[in-house]
C-alpha positions in Angstrom: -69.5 -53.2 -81.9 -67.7 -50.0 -82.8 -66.3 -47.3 -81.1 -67.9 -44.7 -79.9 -66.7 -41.4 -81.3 -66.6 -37.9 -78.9 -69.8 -36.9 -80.8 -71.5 -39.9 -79.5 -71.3 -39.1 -75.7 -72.9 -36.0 -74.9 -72.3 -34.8 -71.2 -75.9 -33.1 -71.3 -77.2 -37.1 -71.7 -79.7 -37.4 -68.6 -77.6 -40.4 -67.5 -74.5 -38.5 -67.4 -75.6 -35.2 -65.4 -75.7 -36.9 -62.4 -71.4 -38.1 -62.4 -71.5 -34.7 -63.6 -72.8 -33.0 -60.2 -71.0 -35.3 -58.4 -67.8 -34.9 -59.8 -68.5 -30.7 -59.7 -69.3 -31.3 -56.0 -66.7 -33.5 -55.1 -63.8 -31.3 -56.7 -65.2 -28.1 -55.0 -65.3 -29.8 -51.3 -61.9 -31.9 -51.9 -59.8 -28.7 -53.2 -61.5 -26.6 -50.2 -60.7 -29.2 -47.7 -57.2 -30.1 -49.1 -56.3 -26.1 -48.9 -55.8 -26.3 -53.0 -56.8 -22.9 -54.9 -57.9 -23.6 -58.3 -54.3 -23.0 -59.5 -52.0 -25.2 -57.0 -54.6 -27.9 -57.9 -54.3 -27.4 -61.4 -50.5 -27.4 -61.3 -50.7 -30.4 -59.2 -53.3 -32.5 -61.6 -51.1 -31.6 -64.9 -54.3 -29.3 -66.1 -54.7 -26.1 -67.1 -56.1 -23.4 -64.2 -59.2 -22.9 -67.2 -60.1 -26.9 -66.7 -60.5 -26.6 -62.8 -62.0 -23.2 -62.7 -64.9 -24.7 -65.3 -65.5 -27.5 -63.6 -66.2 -25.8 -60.2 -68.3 -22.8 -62.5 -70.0 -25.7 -63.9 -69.2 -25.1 -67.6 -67.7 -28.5 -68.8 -69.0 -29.6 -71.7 -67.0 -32.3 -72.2 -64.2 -34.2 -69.6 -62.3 -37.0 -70.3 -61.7 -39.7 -67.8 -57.5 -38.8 -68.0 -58.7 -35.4 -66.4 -60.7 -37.4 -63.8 -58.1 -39.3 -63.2 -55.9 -36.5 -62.6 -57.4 -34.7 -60.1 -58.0 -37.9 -58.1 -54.5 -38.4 -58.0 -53.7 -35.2 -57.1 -56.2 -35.4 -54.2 -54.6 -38.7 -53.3 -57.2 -40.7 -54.3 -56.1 -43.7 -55.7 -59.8 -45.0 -56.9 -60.7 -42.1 -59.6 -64.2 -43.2 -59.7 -64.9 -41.9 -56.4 -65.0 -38.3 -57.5 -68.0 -39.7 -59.6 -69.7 -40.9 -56.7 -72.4 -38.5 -54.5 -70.1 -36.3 -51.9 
């Protein structure tokens, strides 16, 4: 079994949208509740403002799990999948 390459893996997939919403959810209600604005969380996560402002506009088309990984940590979450999990 191969690797799958980025063009395999659409984020549009009807098994993905719903980590999608979660994750689109879950960033909007942590940063809010944590007193982040898009750009201290950014800073804090190592991303660009862009990559959190999309996110919470809803305009990822692709994210990789580093960037999930990211902004758990910068939330203090130590298990990253939880920002894939319903709010």
């Amino acid at each position: 079994m191969g690797r799958a390459s980025r063009q395999d893996i659409k984020i549009n997939e009807p098994l993905l949208k719903p980590l999608i919403a979660n994750l689109i959810a879950n960033v909007k209600a942590r940063r809010v509740k944590g007193g982040f604005t898009q750009q201290s969380l950014a800073m804090d996560a190592g991303l660009a403002i862009n990559t959190v402002s999309e996110i919470e506009q809803e305009r990822i088309e692709d994210i990789r799990l580093s960037t999930v990984a990211a902004l758990a940590n910068a939330f203090g979450e130590k298990d990253p999948l939880k920002l894939l999990r319903k709010p």
